[in-house]
N, C-alpha and C positions, 0 to 999 in steps of 0.2 A: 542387598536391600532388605529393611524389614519388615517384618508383618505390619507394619504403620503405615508404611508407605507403600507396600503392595495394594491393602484396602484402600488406601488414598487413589493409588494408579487404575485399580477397577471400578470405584466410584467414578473418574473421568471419563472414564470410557463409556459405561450407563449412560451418562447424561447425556454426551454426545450421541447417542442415537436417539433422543428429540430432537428433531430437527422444526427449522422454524414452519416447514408445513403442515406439521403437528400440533399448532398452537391451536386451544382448543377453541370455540365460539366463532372461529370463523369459515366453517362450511358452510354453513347459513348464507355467512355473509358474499364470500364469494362468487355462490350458487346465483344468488341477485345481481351481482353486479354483472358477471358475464352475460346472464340472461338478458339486461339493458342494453350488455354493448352488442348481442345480437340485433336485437328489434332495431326496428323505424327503416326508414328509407334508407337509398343507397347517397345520401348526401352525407355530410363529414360531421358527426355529431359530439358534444361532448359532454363525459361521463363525469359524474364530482365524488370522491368519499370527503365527508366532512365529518371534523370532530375535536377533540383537544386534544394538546400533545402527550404524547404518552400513550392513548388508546390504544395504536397498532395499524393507525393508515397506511403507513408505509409497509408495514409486515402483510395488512392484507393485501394491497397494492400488488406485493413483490409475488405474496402466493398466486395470485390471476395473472401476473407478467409471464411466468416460470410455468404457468401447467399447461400440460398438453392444450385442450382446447384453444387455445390462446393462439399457440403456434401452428396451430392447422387452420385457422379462421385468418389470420392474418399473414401475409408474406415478408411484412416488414415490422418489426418492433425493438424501437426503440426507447431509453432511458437515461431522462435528467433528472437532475437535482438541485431545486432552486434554492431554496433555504431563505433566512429573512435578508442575507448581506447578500443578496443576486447581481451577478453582473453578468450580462449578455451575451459578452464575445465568449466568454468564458465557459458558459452552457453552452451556444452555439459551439463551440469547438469539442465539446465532449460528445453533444449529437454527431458529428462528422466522423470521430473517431469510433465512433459505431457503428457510422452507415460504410466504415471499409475506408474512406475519401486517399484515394493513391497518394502516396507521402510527399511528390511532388509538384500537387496540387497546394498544399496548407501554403507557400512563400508567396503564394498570390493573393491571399487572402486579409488582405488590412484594412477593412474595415469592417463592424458591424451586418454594414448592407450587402455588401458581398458575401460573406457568412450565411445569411439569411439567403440568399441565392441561391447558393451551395449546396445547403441542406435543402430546399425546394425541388431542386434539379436530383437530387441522387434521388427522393422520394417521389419524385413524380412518377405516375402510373402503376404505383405498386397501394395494392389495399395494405393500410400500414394502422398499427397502434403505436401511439407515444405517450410513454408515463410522463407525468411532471408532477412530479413529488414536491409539498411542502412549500404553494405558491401563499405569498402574505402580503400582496398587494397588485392594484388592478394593471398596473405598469406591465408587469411581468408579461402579462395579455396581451396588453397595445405592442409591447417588442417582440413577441416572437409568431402570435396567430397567424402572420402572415407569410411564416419560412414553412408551412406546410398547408399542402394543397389540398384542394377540394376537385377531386376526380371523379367526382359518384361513382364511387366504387365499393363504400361501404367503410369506409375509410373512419378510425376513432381516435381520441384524444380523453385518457385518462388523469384526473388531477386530484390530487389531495393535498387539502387545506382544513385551517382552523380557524378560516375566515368566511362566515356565511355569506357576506357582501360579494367574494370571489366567485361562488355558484352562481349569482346572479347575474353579474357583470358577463360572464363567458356563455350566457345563455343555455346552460348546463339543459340538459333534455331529463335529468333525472340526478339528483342527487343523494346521494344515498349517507342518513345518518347514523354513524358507527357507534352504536349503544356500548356501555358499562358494561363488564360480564356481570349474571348473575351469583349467587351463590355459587352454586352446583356449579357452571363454568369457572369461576374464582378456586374452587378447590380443587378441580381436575387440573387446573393449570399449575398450581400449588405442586398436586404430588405428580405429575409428570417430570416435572421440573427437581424434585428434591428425590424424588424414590425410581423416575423411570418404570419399568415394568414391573414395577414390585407395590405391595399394598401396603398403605402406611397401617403402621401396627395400630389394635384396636386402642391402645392405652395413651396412643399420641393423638387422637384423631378430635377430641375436642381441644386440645392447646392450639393445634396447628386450626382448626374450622376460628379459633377463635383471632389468630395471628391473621388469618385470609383476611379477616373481614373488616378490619384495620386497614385493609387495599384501597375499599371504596369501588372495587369492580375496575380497577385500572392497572390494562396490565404491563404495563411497565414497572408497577413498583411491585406486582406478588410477584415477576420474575427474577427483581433484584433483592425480594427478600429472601426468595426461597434460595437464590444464589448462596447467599448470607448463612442461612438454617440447613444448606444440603451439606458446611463442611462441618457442622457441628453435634455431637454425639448425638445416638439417637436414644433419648432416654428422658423421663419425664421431669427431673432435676434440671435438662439442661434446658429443655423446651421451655418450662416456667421462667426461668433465667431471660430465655428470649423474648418471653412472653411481655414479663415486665419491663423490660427494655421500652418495649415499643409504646406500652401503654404510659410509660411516663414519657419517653417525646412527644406520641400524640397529646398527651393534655397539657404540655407549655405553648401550644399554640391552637389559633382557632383552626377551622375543618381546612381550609383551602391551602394548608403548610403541611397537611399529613406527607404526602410525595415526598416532600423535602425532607421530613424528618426521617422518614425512612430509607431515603436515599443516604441521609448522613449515618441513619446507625449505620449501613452498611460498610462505610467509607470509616467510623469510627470502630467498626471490628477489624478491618485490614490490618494484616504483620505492619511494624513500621516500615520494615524497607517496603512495602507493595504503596503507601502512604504516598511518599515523591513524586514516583512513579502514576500513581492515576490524578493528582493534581497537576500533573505537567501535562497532561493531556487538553488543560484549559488555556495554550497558548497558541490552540487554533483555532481558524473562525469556525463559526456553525456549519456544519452536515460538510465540514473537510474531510476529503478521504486520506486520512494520514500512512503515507507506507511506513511499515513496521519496521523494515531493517533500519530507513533512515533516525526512526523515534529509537530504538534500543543504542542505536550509535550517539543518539541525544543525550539517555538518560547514562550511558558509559562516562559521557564529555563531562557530565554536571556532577559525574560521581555517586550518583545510586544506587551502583552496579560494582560490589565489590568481589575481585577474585575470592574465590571461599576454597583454601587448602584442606582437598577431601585427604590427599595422600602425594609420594613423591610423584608418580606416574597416573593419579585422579583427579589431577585438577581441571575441573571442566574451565573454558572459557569465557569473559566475560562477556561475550556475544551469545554464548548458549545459556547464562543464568541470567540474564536479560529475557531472551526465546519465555524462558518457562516463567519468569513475572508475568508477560501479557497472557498467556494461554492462562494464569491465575485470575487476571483479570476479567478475561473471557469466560471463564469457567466462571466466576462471581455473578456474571450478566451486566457487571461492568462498562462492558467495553463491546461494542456490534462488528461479527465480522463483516466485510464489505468485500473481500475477494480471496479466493487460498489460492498459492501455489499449486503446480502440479502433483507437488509428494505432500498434499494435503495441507500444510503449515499455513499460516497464516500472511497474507499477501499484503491487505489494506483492511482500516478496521474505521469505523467512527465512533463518535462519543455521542448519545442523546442529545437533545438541548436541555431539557432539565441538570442531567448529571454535569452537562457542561457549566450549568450554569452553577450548581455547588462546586464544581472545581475554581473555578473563578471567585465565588464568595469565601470558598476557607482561602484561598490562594493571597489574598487580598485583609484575610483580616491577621494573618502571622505572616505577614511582607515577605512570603513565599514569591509572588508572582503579581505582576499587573500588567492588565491586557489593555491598552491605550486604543480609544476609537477616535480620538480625536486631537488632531498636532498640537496644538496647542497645549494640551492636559499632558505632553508628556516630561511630567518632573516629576520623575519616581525613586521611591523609597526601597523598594522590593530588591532582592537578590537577580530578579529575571523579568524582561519585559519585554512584549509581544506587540508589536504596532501592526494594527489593523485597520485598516480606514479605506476608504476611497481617495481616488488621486492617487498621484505620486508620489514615491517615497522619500521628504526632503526630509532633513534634520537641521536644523539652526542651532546658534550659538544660544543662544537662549534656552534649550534642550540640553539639559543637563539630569546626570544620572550616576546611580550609585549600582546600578545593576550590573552583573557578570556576565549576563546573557542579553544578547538583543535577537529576536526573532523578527524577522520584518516580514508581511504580508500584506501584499496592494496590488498595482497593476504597476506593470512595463516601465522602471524608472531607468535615464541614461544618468550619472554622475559625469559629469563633463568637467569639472571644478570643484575645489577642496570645500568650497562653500557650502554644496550641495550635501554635504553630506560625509566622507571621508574625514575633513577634518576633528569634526564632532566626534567619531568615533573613534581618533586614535587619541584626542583632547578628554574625552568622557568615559571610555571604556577601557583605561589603561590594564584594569585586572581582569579583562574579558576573558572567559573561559570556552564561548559557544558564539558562534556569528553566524548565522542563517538567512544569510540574502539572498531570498528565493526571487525576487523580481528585480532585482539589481545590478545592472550591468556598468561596470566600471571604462569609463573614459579616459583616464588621468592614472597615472601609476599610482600605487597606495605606499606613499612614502613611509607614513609610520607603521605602517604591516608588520614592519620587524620589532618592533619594540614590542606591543602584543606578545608575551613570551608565556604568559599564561595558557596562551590559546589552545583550547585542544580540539576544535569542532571549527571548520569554515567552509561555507559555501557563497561562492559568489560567478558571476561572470564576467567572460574580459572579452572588450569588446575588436581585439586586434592580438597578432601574435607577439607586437612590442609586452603589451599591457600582460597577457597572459604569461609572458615569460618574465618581466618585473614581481606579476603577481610570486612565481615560482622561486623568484630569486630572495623575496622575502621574506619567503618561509622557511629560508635554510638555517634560522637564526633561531627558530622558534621548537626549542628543544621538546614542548610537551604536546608537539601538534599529534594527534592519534588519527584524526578523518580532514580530507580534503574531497572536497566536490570542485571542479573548476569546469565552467562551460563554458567552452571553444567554439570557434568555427573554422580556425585555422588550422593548419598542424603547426605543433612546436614540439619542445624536444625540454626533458626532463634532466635536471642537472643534477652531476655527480651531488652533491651537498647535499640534496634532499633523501639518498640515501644514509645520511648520516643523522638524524634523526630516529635516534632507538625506538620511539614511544608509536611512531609511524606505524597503522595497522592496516588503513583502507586508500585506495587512491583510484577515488571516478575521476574520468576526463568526460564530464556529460555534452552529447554532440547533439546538437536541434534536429530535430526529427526531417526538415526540408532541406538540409545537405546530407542527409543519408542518402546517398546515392547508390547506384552499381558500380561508381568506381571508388564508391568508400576512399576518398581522396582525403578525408579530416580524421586525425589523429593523434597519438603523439609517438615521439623515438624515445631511446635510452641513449645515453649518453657511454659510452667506451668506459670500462671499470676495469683499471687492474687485478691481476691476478692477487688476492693473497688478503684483499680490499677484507675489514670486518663486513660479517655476513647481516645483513636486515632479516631478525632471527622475528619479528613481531608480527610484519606484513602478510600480511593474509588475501589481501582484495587487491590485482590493479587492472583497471577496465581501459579499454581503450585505445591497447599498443599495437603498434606496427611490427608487423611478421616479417624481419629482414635479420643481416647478418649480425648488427651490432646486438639486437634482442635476444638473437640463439646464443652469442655470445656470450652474453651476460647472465641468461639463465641457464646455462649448461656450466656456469661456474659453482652453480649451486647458492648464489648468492642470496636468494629468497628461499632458504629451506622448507620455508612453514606456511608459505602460499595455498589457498583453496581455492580460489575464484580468479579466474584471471580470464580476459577478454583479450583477441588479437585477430585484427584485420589488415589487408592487403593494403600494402602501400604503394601508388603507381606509381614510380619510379620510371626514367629513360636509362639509370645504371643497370650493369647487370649483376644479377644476385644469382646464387646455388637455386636451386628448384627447390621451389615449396616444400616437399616434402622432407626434402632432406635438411633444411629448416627448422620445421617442425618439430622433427623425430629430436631434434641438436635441444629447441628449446621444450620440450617434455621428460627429457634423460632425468634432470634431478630435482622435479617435483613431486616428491614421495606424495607429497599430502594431499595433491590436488585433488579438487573434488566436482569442481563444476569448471568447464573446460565451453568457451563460446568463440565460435570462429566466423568472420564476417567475411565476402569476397574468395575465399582463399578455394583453391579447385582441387588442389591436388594433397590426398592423406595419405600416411603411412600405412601398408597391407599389410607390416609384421605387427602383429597386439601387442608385439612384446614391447613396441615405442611406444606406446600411451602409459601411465602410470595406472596402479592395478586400485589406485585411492578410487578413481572418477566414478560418480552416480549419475551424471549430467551431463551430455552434451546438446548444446546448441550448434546447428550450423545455418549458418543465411546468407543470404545475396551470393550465391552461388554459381560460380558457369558449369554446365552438367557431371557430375558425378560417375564416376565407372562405380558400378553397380559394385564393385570387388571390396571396394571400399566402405560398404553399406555392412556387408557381410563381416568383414574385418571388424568394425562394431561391435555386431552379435558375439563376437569372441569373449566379448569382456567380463569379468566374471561379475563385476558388481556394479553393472551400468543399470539403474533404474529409470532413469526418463531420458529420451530420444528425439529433440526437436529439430524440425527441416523448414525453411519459408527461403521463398524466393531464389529458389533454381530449377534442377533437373536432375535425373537419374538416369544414364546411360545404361540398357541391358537390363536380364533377369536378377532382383537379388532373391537368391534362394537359399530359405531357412529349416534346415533339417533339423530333427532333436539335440536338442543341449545347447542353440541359437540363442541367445538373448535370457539367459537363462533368470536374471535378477530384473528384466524390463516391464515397468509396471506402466509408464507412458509412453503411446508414440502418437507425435503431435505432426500433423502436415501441414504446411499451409501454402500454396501460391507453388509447389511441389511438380511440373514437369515430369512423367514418367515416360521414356522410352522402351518399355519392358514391364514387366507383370512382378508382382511379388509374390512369391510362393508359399505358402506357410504348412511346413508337416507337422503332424505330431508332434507332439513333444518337443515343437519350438515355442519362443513365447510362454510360458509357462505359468508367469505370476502376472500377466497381460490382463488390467484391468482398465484402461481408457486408449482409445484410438479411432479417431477424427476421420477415419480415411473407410470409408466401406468397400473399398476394393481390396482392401490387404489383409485384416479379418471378416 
């Protein structure tokens, strides 16, 4: 690496320790608001931040969610996100999945009013806060005021909006209006953001006070400039360069376009390849929380993401030069994180609504992309198109398109007939490259599935194991498939053919969260592979398989050499099968590569370390019957285990960790965890132990 890119890798690093509680001008504000949600009586009161978008409602929002006080004053708090495309069951189900709601509870849940129930019943009697981010109309109000109770207890309700009428309407007890930074706060947030702990030199400090003030005191757009200005030299040639930039967007347009125009320089300094990439982020609706692997397996499908030959043995993957466009994006201020992973990476991320809305305006004027709100309008010109509406997801003959991608978002659609919608798309979408039927469950086998030969990204659901195994039989045809999502609720079984598919990288079997059960009964099998079978040298991902003889089988052939991610849970079976372990140990032998290892159901692990592969950073284990503790210990062995997650079982016995234990373990996550024994920890175990959920064990 060189001195370029070392200073590039320490500049990242600076920055990231601003963190968003660090954003300046709002200690003040904070300070206020919490002081509100103390006062008044012990009836249910609610708090308002108002202001325009962009300001930072949400940012200070989240600062008062997140701080201490917050969580010693309340026993309960929770967090939605309405946005202006709101739909009800939808937030309601995000509340539940934050008040814990047992996962066998959600299959009773069909309607609305039951919803609202739900979350009533889990928050009753507890003093609770609940944010509700970014409410834009009084409906919002009438639907949900009444799924949380009034215990006098002390009990609050925080919301932020851009609609003064909103304050009103919800009887707000105090509203609090979120001012413009000043100068002085406008430049602090400036060089916090471009220099971190360091003071901007004397000789840049009027270009940059003069660049600030082109903000307008709005901090969303000094963040996205200073994103802009922190990758660029720091020297008074280049600053001028910047300077005049901005000063010629802002004066092509009047005062109330400045955001935008600065949004776009920003978007017009982007490398080309980072260019695709942050405009394809406009074919989600507003305040979506987009997971990141599924979007980098997007931009892989549409081709944005080219292998780049560092050397014979350097060529990263097109999943890791993917990884470091969004962290570019991110690091820009681009792109909002919304969740990391355990080993810090980035988990879920959103897009502003202003930035969304320039991605959608350049997306739309070079027939990049069109985001359809309404059935009717969709006759599109674009390469890519993103249907967003309310209702369910039809398509008619009349719907016709030249696009390669269709991205569908709406609620709960069954296809029961060709009419509904299948036809259209194997009639309209002949060169389809990307299908993302995230609310679309198929009724009706997808006859033309196989002609699709473009296809390299599909996601859909099948509503039966005929349907699911048609859907599979389809794709055996389809040479340039790289990512399959298929949601089941049955088990089915995975057919030789589809291992013949070279380009084949990832393979979810996504299972509905209310047939996860404890006997993990939904899954899928492999299918019997001769010995000698060409190897699926590309496959990296397959989640979702059953832990039995045909599976050791097949991966103790070595057939998936270059696997990283693989999921496998218990299948209940009345045959009898070898004991788990010996199973396991069969299908772990010849995954050099493995790296993240997730096991569902399964009780019994191998106590030699010498069975697990020495790749693993990650294991998961869940829905588990009790663990011998020997087992836990066997773990600790591994030399480059960094995160250790456990939910839903037990631990039989002491696990005791002496020096050189767990020697690379940076996470250990517990949840729903059973302990029949104590956990020991000596010196010099644990060593690079920096998160762990459990206070009994450190």
């Amino acid at each position: 690496m060189g001195n370029k890119e070392l200073a590039e890798d320490s500049l990242i690093a600076r920055r990231r320790d601003v963190e968003e509680e660090e954003v300046v001008g709002l200690v003040h504000d904070s300070n206020e608001v919490i002081s509100q949600l103390e006062r008044g009586d012990w009836s249910r009161r609610v708090v308002c931040i108002l202001g325009m978008g962009g300001l930072g409602k949400t940012t200070l929002a989240r600062k008062i969610y997140n701080g201490d006080k917050i969580k010693s004053m309340f026993r309960c708090c929770v967090w939605g996100f309405v946005s202006n495309d709101y739909r009800a069951q939808e937030l309601l189900m995000s509340l539940l999945k934050l008040l814990d709601l047992p996962a066998e509870e959600y299959k009773d849940l069909t309607d609305q009013a039951k919803m609202k129930r739900k979350v009533r019943e889990r928050m009753s009697g507890k003093k609770y806060l609940v944010v509700l981010d970014d409410i834009w109309n009084t409906q919002v109000w009438d639907d949900l005021q009444g799924a949380f109770p009034d215990d006098n207890n002390g009990s609050r309700i925080l919301i932020t909006t851009r609609v003064k009428d909103i304050s009103h309407y919800t009887r707000a007890t105090f509203t609090y209006e979120l001012p413009f930074l000043n100068e002085s706060q406008s430049w602090e947030l400036f060089c916090k953001k471009v220099f971190c702990k360091e003071k901007c030199p004397h000789e840049l400090e009027p270009l940059g006070r003069e660049m600030t003030k082109a903000c307008k005191g709005l901090p969303l757009a000094i963040i996205v400039l200073a994103g802009m200005v922190a990758k660029k030299e720091r020297s008074p040639r280049e600053w001028i360069k910047i300077n005049n930039h901005v000063s010629w967007y802002l004066a092509q347009e009047e005062e109330y376009r400045i955001v935008t125009n600065i949004l776009k320089l920003s978007y017009d300094d982007l490398p080309q390849a980072l260019k695709p990439c942050f405009l394809y982020l406009g074919v989600y609706p507003e305040d979506y929380e987009i997971h990141v692997r599924r979007l980098c397996q997007l931009w892989i499908a549409e081709g944005f993401i080219q292998k780049k030959e560092v050397g014979p043995s350097n060529s990263p993957e097109v999943e890791d030069i993917a990884d470091m466009y969004l962290d570019k994006l991110v690091e820009r201020s681009l792109v909002q994180v919304a969740s990391r992973r355990t080993d810090g990476g980035v988990k879920t991320c959103r897009v502003h609504d202003l930035l969304r809305d320039l991605c959608i305006s350049e997306s739309r004027e070079n027939k990049f992309m069109e985001v359809c709100t309404n059935l009717d309008a969709i006759k599109c010109n674009s390469r890519r198109m993103s249907l967003q509406y309310r209702g369910e997801l039809r398509l008619t003959e009349d719907n016709q398109s030249s696009a390669r991608s269709l991205l569908l978002f709406g609620e709960n659609t069954y296809w029961e007939n060709e009419s509904e919608g299948w036809k259209q798309i194997k009639n309209g979408f002949k060169l389809a490259r990307v299908l993302d039927m995230n609310r679309v469950v198929l009724c009706l086998s997808p006859r033309g599935l196989k002609t699709l030969i473009h296809l390299r990204f599909l996601k859909v659901r099948a509503s039966s194991v005929r349907i699911g195994n048609d859907v599979l039989a389809s794709l055996c045809n389809l040479s340039n498939l790289e990512t399959l999502y298929l949601g089941i609720e049955k088990p089915i079984t995975l057919p030789n053919k589809i291992w013949k598919l070279k380009s084949l990288r990832h393979v979810y079997l996504d299972i509905d969260v209310y047939v996860l059960t404890e006997k993990l009964s939904v899954g899928a099998s492999i299918s019997r592979m001769k010995i000698g079978e060409t190897k699926v040298k590309n496959l990296q991902t397959l989640r979702s398989i059953y832990l039995n003889a045909r599976t050791a089988s097949v991966l103790s052939k070595g057939m998936f050499p270059n696997l990283t991610k693989l999921t496998l849970c218990r299948e209940v079976t009345e045959l009898p099968e070898p004991p788990e372990k010996e199973l396991l140990e069969n299908s772990l032998r010849c995954l050099n590569k493995l790296r993240t290892l997730k096991l569902l159901g399964i009780a019994k692990l191998p106590l030699d370390r010498d069975a697990y592969p020495t790749s693993l950073t990650k294991i998961t284990i869940g829905y588990f019957p009790p663990l011998d503790a020997r087992m836990i210990k066997t773990l600790g062995q591994l030399a480059n285990l960094r995160t250790l997650k456990l939910f839903r079982g037990g631990i039989i016995g002491d696990v005791n960790c002496v020096a050189g234990d767990f020697p690379q373990l940076q996470v250990l996550h517990l949840t729903d965890v059973q302990q029949y024994g104590r956990w020991k920890v000596d010196g010099g175990a644990m060593p690079q132990i920096r998160y762990c959920n459990d206070p009994r064990i450190l």
